[in-house]
DOPASE-134385 format. One record per residue (C-alpha): residue in three letters; x, y, z; residue number from 1. Coordinates in nm, 2 decimals, decimal comma, padded with zeros to 4 digits. Example, Ala and Ser with C-alpha at 12.3 -4.5 7.8 and 13.67 -1.06 7.14 Angstrom:
REM DOPASE-134385
residu;px;py;pz;num
Ala;01,23;-00,45;00,78;1
Ser;01,37;-00,11;00,71;2
***
This chain:
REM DOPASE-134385
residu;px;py;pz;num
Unk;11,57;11,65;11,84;1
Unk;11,71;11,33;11,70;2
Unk;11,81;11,42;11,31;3
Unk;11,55;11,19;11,09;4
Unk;11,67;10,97;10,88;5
Unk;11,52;11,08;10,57;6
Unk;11,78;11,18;10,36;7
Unk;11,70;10,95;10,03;8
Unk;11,36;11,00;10,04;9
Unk;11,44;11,38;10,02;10
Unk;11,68;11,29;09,72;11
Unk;11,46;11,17;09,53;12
Unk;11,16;11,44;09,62;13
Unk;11,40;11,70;09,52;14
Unk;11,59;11,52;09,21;15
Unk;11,34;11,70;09,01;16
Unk;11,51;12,04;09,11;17
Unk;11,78;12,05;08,85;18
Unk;11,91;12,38;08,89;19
Unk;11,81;12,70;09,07;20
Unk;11,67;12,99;08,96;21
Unk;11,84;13,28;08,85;22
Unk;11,85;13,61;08,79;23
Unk;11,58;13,73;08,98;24
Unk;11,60;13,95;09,30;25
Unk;11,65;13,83;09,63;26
Unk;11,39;13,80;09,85;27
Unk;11,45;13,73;10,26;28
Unk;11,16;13,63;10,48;29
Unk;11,15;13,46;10,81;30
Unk;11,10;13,10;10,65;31
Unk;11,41;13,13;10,42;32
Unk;11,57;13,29;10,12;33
Unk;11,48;13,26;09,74;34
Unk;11,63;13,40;09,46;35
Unk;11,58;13,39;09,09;36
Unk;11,30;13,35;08,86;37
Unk;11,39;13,07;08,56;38
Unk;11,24;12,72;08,61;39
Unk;11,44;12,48;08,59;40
Unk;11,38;12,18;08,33;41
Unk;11,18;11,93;08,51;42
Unk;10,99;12,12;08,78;43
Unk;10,61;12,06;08,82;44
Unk;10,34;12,29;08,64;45
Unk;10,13;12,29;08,96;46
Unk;10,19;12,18;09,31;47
Unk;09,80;12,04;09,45;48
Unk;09,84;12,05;09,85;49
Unk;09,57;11,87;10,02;50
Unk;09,50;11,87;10,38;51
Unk;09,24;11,66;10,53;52
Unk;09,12;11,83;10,88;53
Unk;09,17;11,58;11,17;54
Unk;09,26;11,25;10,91;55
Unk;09,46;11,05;11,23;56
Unk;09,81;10,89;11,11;57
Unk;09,63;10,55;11,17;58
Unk;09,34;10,60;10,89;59
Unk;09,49;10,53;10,57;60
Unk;09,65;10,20;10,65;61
Unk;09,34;10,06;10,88;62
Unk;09,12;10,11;10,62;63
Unk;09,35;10,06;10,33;64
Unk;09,15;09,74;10,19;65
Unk;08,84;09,97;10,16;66
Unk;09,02;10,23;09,98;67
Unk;09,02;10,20;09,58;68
Unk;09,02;10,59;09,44;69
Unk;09,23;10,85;09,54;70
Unk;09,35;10,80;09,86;71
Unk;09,45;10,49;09,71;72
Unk;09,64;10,60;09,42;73
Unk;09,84;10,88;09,67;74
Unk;09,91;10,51;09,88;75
Unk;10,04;10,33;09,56;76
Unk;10,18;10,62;09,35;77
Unk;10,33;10,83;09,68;78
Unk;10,63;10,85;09,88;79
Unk;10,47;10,75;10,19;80
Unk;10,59;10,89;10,55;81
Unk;10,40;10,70;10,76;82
Unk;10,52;10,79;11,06;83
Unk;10,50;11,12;11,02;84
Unk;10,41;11,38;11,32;85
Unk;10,33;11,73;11,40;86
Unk;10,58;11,84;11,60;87
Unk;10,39;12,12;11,84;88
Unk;10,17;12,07;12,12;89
Unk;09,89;12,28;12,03;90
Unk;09,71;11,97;11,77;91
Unk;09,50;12,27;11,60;92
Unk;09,31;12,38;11,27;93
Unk;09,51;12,68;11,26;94
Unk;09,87;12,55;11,38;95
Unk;09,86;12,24;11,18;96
Unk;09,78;12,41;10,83;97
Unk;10,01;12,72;10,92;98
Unk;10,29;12,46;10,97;99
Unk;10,22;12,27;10,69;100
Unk;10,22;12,58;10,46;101
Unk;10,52;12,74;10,61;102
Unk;10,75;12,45;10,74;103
Unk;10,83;12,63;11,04;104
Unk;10,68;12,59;11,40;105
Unk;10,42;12,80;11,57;106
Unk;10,72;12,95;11,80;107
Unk;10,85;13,11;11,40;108
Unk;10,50;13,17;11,27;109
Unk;10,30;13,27;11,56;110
Unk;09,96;13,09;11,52;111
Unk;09,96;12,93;11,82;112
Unk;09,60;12,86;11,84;113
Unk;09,26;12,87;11,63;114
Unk;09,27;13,17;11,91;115
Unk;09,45;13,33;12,17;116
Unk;09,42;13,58;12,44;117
Unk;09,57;13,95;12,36;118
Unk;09,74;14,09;12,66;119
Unk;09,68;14,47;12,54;120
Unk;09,34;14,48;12,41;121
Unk;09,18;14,23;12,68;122
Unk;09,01;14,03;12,38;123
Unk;09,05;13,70;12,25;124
Unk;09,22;13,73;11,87;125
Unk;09,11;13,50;11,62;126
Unk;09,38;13,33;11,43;127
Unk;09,31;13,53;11,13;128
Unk;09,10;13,82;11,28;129
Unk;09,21;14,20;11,11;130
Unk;09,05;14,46;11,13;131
Unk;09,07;14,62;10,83;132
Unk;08,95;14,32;10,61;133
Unk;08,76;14,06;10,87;134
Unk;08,98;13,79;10,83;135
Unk;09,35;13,80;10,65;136
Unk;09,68;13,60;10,68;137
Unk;09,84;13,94;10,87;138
Unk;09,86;13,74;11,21;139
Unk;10,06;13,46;11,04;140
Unk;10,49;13,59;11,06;141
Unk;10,66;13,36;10,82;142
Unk;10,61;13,32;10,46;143
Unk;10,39;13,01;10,33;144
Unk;10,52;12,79;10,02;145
Unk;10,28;13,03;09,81;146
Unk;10,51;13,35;09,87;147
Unk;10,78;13,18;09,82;148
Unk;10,70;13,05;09,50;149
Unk;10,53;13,40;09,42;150
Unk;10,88;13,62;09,49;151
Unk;11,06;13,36;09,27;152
Unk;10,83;13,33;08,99;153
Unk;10,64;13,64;08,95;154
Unk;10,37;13,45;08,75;155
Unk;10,30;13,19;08,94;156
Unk;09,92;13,15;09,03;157
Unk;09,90;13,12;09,43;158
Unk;09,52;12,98;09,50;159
Unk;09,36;12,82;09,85;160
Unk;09,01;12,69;09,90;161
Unk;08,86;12,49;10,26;162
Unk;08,49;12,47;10,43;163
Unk;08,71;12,70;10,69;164
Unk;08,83;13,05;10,64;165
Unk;09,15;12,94;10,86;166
Unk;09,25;12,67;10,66;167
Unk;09,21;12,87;10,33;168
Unk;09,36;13,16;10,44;169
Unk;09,66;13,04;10,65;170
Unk;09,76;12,78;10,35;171
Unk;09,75;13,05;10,07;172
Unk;10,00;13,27;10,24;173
Unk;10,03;13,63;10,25;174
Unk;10,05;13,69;09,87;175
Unk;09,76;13,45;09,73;176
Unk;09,57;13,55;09,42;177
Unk;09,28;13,40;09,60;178
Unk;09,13;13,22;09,84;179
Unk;08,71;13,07;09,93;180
Unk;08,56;12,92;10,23;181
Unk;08,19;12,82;10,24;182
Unk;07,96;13,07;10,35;183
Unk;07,74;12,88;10,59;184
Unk;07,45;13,10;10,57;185
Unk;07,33;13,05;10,19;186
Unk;07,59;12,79;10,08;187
Unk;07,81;13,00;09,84;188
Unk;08,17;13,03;09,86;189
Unk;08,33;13,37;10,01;190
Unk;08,61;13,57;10,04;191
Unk;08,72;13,88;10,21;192
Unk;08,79;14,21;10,11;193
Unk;09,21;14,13;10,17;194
Unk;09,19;13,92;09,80;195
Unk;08,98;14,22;09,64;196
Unk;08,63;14,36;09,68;197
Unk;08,40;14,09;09,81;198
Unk;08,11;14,25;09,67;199
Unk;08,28;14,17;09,30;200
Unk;08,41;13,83;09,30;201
Unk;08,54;13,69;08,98;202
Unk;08,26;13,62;08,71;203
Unk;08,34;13,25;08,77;204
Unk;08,30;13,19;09,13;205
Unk;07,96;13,42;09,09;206
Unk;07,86;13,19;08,82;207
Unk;07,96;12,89;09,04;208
Unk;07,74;13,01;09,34;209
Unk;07,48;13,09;09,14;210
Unk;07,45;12,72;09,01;211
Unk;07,34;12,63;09,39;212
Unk;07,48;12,27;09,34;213
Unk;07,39;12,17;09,68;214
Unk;07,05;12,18;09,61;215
Unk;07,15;11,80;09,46;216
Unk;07,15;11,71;09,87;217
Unk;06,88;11,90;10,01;218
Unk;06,57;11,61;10,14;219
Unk;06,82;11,33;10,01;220
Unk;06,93;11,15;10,35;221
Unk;07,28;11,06;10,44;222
Unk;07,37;10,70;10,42;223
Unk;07,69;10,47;10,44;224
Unk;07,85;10,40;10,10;225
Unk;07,94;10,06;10,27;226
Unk;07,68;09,89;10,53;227
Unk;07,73;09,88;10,91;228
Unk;07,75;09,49;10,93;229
Unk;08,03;09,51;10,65;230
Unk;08,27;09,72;10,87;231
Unk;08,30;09,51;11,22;232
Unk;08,63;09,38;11,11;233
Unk;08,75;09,76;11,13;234
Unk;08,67;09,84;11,50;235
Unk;08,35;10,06;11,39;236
Unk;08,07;10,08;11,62;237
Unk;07,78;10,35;11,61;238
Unk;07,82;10,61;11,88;239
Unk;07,59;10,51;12,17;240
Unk;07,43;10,82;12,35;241
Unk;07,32;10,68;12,65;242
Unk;06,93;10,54;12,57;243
Unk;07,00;10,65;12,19;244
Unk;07,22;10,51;11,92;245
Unk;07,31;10,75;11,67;246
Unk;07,35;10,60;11,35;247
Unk;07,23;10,60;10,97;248
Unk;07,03;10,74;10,77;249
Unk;07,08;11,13;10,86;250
Unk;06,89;11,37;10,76;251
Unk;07,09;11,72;10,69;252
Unk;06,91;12,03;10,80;253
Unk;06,66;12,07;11,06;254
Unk;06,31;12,06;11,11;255
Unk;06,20;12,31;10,83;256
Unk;06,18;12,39;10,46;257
Unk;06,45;12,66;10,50;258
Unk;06,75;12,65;10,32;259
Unk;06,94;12,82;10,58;260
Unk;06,96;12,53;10,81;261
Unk;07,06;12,30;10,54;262
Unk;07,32;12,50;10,46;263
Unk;07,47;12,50;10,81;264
Unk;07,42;12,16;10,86;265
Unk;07,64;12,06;10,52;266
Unk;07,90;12,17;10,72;267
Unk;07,90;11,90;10,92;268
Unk;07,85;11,60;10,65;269
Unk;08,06;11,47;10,39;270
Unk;07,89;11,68;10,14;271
Unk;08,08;11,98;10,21;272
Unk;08,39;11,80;10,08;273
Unk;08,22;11,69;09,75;274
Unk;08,13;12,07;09,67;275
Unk;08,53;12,17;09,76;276
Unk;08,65;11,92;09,48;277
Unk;08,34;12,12;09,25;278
Unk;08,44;12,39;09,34;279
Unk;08,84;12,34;09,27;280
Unk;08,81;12,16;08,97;281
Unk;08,58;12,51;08,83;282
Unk;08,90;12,74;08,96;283
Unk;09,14;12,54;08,80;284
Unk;08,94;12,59;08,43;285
Unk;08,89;12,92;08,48;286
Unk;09,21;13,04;08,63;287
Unk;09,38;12,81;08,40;288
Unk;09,64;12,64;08,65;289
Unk;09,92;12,47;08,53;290
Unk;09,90;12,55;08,15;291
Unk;10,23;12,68;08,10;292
Unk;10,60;12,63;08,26;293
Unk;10,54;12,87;08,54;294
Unk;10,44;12,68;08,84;295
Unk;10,12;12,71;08,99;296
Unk;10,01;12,58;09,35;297
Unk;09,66;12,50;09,47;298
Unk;09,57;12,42;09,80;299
Unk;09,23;12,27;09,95;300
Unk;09,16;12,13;10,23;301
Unk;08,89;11,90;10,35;302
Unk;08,72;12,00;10,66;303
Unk;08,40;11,71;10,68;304
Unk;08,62;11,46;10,90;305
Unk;08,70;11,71;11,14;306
Unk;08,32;11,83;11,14;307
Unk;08,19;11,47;11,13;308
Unk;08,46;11,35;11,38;309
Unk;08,44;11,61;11,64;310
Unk;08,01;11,46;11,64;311
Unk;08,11;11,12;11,64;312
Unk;08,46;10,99;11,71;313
Unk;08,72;10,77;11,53;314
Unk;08,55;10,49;11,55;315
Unk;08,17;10,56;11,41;316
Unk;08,02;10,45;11,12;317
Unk;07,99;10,81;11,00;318
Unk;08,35;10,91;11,03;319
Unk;08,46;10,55;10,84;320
Unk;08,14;10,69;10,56;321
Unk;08,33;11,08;10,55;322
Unk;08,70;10,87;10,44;323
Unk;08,49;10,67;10,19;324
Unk;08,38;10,91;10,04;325
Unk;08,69;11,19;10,04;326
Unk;08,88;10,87;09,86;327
Unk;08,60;10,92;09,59;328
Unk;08,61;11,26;09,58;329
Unk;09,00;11,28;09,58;330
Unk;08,98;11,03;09,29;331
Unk;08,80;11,29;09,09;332
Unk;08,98;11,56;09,17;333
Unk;09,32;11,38;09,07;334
Unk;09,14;11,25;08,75;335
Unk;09,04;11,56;08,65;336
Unk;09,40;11,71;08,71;337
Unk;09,53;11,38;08,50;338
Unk;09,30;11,49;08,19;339
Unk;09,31;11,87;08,18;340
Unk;09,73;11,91;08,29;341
Unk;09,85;11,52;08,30;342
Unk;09,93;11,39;08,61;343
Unk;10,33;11,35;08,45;344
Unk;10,35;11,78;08,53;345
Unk;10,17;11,77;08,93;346
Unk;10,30;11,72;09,21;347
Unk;10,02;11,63;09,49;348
Unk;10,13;11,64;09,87;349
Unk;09,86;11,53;10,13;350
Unk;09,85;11,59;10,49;351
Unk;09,63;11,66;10,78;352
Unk;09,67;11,96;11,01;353
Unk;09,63;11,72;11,35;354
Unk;09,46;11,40;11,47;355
Unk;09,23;11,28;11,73;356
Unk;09,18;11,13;12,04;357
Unk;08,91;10,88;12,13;358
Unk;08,63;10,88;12,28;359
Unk;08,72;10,92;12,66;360
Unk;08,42;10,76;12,78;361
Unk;08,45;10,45;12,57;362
Unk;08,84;10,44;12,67;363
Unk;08,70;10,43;13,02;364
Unk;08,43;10,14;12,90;365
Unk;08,71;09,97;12,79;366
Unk;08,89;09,96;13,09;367
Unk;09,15;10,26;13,04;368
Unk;09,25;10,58;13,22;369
Unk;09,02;10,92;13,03;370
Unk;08,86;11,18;13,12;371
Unk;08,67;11,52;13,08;372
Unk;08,73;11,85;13,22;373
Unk;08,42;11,88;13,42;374
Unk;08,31;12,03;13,78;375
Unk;08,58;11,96;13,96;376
Unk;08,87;12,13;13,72;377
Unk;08,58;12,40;13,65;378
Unk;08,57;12,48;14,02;379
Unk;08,97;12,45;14,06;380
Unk;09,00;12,72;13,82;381
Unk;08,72;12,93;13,98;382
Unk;08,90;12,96;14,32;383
Unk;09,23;13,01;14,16;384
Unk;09,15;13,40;14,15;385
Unk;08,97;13,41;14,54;386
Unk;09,29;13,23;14,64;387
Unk;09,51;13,46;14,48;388
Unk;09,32;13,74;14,61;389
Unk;09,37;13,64;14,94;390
Unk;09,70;13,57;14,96;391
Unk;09,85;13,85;14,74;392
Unk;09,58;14,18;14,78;393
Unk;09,26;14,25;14,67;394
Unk;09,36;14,27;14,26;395
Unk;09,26;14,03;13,99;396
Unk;09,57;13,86;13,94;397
Unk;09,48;13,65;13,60;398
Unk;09,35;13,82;13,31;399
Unk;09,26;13,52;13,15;400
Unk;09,33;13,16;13,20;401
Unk;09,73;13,12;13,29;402
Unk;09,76;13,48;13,16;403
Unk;09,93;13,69;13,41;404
Unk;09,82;14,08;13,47;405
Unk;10,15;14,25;13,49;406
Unk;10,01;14,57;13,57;407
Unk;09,79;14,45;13,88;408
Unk;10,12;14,27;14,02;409
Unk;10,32;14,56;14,02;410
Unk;10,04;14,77;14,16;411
Unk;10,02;14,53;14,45;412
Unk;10,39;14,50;14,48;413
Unk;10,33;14,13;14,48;414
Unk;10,56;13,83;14,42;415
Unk;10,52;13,72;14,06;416
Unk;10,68;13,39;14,13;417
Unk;10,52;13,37;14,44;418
Unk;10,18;13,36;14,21;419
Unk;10,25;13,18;13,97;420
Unk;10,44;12,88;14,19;421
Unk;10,08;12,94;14,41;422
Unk;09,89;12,87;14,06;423
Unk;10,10;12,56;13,97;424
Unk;10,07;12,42;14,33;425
Unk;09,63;12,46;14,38;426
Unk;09,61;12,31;14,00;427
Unk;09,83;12,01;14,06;428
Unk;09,56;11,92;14,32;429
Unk;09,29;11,86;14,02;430
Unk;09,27;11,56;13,84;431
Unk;09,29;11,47;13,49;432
Unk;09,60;11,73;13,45;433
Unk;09,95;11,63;13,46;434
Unk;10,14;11,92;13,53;435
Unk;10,12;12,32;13,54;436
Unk;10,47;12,44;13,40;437
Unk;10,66;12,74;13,39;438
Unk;10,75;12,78;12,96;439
Unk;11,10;12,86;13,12;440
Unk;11,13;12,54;13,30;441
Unk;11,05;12,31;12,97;442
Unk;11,25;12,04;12,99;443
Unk;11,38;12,01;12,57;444
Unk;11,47;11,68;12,68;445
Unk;11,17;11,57;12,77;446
Unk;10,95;11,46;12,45;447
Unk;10,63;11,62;12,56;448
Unk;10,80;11,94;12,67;449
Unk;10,98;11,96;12,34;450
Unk;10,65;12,00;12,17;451
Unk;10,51;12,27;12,39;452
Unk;10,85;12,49;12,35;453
Unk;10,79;12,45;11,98;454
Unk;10,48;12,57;11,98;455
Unk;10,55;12,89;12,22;456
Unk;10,56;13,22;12,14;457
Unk;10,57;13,46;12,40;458
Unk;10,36;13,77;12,31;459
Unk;10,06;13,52;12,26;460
Unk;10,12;13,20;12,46;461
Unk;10,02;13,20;12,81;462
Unk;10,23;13,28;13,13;463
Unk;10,15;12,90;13,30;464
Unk;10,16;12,58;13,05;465
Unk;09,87;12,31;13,15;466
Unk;09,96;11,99;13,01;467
Unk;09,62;11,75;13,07;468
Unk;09,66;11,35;13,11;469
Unk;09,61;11,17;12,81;470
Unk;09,32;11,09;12,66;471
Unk;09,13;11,36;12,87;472
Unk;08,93;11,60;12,72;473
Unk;08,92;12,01;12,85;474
Unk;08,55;12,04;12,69;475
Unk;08,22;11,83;12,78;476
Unk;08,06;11,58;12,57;477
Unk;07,76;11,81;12,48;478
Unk;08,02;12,07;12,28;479
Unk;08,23;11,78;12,11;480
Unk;08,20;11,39;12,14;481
Unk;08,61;11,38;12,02;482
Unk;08,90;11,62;11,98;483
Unk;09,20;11,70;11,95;484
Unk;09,50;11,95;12,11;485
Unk;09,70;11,74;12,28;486
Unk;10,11;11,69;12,27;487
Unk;10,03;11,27;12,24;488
Unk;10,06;11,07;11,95;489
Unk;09,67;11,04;11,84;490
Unk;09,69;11,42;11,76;491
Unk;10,02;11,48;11,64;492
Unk;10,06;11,15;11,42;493
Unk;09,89;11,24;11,03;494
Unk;09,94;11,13;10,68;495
Unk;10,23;11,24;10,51;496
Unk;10,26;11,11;10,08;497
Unk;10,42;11,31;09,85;498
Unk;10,33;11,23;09,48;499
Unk;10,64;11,31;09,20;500
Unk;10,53;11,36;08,86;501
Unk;10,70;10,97;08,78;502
Unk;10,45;10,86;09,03;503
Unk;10,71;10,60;09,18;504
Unk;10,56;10,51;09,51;505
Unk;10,76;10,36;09,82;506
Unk;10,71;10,41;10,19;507
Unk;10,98;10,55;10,41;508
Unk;10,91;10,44;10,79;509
Unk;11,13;10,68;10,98;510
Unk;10,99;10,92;11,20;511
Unk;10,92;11,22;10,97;512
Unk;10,85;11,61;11,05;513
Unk;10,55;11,78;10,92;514
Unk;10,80;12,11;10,90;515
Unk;10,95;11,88;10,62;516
Unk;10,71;11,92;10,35;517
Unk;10,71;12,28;10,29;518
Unk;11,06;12,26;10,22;519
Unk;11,08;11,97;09,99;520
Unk;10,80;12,09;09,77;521
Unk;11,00;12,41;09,76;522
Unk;11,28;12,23;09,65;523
Unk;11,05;12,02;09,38;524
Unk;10,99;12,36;09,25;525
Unk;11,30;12,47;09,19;526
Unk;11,33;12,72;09,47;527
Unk;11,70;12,78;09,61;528
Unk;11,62;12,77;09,95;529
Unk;11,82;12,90;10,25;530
Unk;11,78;12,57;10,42;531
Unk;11,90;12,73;10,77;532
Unk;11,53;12,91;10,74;533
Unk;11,36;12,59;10,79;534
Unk;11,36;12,40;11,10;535
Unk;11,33;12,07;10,94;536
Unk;11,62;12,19;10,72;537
Unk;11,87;12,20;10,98;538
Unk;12,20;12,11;10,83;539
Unk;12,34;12,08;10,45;540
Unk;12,47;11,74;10,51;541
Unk;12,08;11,62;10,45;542
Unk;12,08;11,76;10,13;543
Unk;12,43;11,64;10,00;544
Unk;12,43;11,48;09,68;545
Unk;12,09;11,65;09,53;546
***
């Protein structure tokens, strides 16, 4: 890959590093090397990472004039990458915020998916599925940022917080003194037993739960902060379903007094993001973050655009309502940071784990090339197994989709090229997909194939790689409306600002790596890192000078 041409922006994100630590014991881990434990003069008292679930590169700036809080102030007071991309094919929750945390890609830290088919056990694994503790960052195999802050300065106060367990867990790290995700079933934020005994959370998140703040929301309707007729000049349209237009007020909950259904149904609304910022503003007062010269980090991420977006799609009223809002709520969270720690000791990064696609049948409206996966690529996939039956023996040659059964090809003494060139040749006959490849035959030339190779690791990627048109979606409209996963540039291009403590803004166009950030906030920190243990990092001549 073409070096990027980022080198002053990364000399003046990492001025702030004026020596490195010493003194302490070395620690070696997959992402890199740190060693010693005294802060230099100048470094942060907390790092805030934010992460805004599917926020596509293209937000920020095409809404920019409606934008007067905090995504505003991260515009005017950040470096701003705006061409910055995830470079992996697989344009995922889990992926994206494991990248981000890490800086490596999923071929060095393994989450290749939300999910992901296990070869020994038969079952699909979730993404942070153990089985000693429900959910842990175990399946995750480099360090995050939060370890390596952790091994260098044993005090530092590691903490995560998301609407997702994923994007809590995988963004805290391995060593985190904590992380919470919203329970869905009575509104409360959770945990699991890998931080400590669920059953006895700290006295403050308790107290916090206890509070119920959402009841503030429950038979109080969701409407635009901005009316419809005030938003044509930014391509927003309500979401036509056929004989229905969805559009405001909505109501959140269903059909009954219950609380339970509210509950779920905050989830998807921008009111789930409001009680994050509550909720991190309450754990930095009562864990005390950034009160002394240690360096803390806290990490949240905002999960109502991807909820809200997945319903709607880029372009509805209710998506446009969800960034309003999150530039309030961002506001508040950066003012309350400003008053309790002063914003002259943070350093705030924001990113987004992937972006979006359109809608593929309003591309098609509008007289382009989409698509859904639907009866026909259903069907193709269906006959893939008769047709290997019949040509190979009677065994079932695919244990899942595009993962091979080693076991029943030996047993049959069949051709395992033979299979899978039969497999690439009957789905190359369905439309809507581009190719079926080989992961040996990835081209690293080619740009798309680049992403899929970065993104591959062979104990939990499949056998066969589908790469699908663009703009086409593997999932019907009655699942999601809009989504994401793809190697093209609506999923892989997302915000990238970095906020110093000067709060010195300027905007670096060149084509930035989202395996950057991890690095340069460790090097904000202070942290000597072995920059050969970062793929973004990948030569000493970037860093000459700092």
């Amino acid at each position: 890959m073409k070096k990027l041409a980022l080198l002053a922006a990364l000399a003046a994100l990492l001025s702030l590093a004026c020596g490195a630590p010493a003194d302490a014991p070395d620690v070696e881990a997959s992402g890199g090397e740190v060693t010693g434990n005294a802060v230099p003069e100048g470094a942060p008292r907390l790092v805030l990472l934010i992460v805004v679930d599917q926020m596509r590169g293209d937000y920020l700036e095409r809404f920019r004039p409606l934008l007067s809080h905090g995504l505003a102030r991260l515009l005017r007071e950040g470096i701003v990458f705006t061409d910055a991309h995830h470079f992996h094919a697989a344009t995922e929750t889990a992926p994206g915020h494991a990248t981000l945390a890490t800086g490596v890609f999923p071929k060095r830290h393994g989450i290749v998916g939300n999910s992901w088919f296990d070869r020994e056990s038969g079952d699909d694994v979730y993404c942070c599925g153990d089985p000693d503790h429900g959910v842990s960052p175990r399946n995750m195999l480099a360090p995050a940022l939060g370890d390596l802050l952790k091994a260098a300065y044993p005090e530092a106060r590691v903490y995560a917080a998301s609407a997702k367990d994923r994007a809590a867990i995988l963004m805290g790290g391995h060593h985190a003194d904590g992380a919470w995700w919203y329970g869905r079933s009575r509104g409360a934020w959770v945990t699991s037993t890998y931080y400590g005994n669920q059953e006895s959370q700290p006295a403050w998140v308790e107290a916090f739960n206890d509070e119920d703040r959402l009841a503030a929301h429950f038979a109080n309707a969701w409407t635009p902060l901005v009316p419809l007729e005030h938003t044509s000049a930014y391509d927003i349209e309500p979401l036509d379903r056929g004989p229905v237009i969805d559009t405001f007020p909505h109501a959140v909950g269903g059909f009954t007094v219950e609380r339970g259904a509210f509950y779920g149904d905050v989830y998807r609304s921008p009111f789930v993001d409001g009680y994050l910022e509550d909720f991190a503003e309450t754990l930095i007062e009562a864990e005390n973050l950034g009160a002394d010269e240690v360096p803390d980090l806290l990490a949240v991420s905002f999960s109502a655009l991807d909820t809200v977006g997945h319903g709607y799609g880029p372009n509805a009223p209710e998506t446009l309502d969800v960034i309003l809002r999150l530039d309030r709520t961002i506001g508040e969270l950066l003012d309350f940071v400003d008053e309790r720690i002063g914003m002259e000791n943070v350093v705030v990064a924001l990113s987004s784990d992937h972006g979006v696609g359109e809608v593929p049948e309003l591309v098609v409206r509008d007289g382009g090339d989409a698509g859904r996966f639907g009866t026909e690529q259903t069907l193709c996939l269906q006959r893939l197994q008769s047709r290997l039956k019949g040509r190979f023996g009677g065994g079932e040659f695919l244990l899942d989709t595009f993962y091979l059964d080693g076991e029943t090809i030996a047993a049959e003494e069949a051709n395992r090229g033979a299979i899978e060139d039969e497999i690439i040749e009957a789905m190359s006959t369905c439309s809507l997909i581009a190719e079926v490849v080989r992961p040996a035959e990835l081209d690293p030339a080619n740009p798309l194939h680049e992403l899929y190779l970065n993104g591959y690791y062979p104990e939990r990627s499949g056998d066969l790689i589908l790469v699908p048109e663009p703009n086409v979606l593997p999932v019907p409209a009655s699942v999601v409306v809009a989504s994401h996963g793809s190697p093209y540039a609506y999923d892989t291009h997302v915000p990238m600002i970095v906020r110093r403590q000067d709060g010195a803004g300027r905007v670096v166009p060149e084509r930035a790596n989202t395996i950057d950030l991890a690095p340069m906030l460790a090097g904000i920190l202070g942290l000597r890192v072995d920059v050969a243990g970062f793929e973004g990092f990948d030569g000493v001549d970037r860093l000459a000078g700092l």
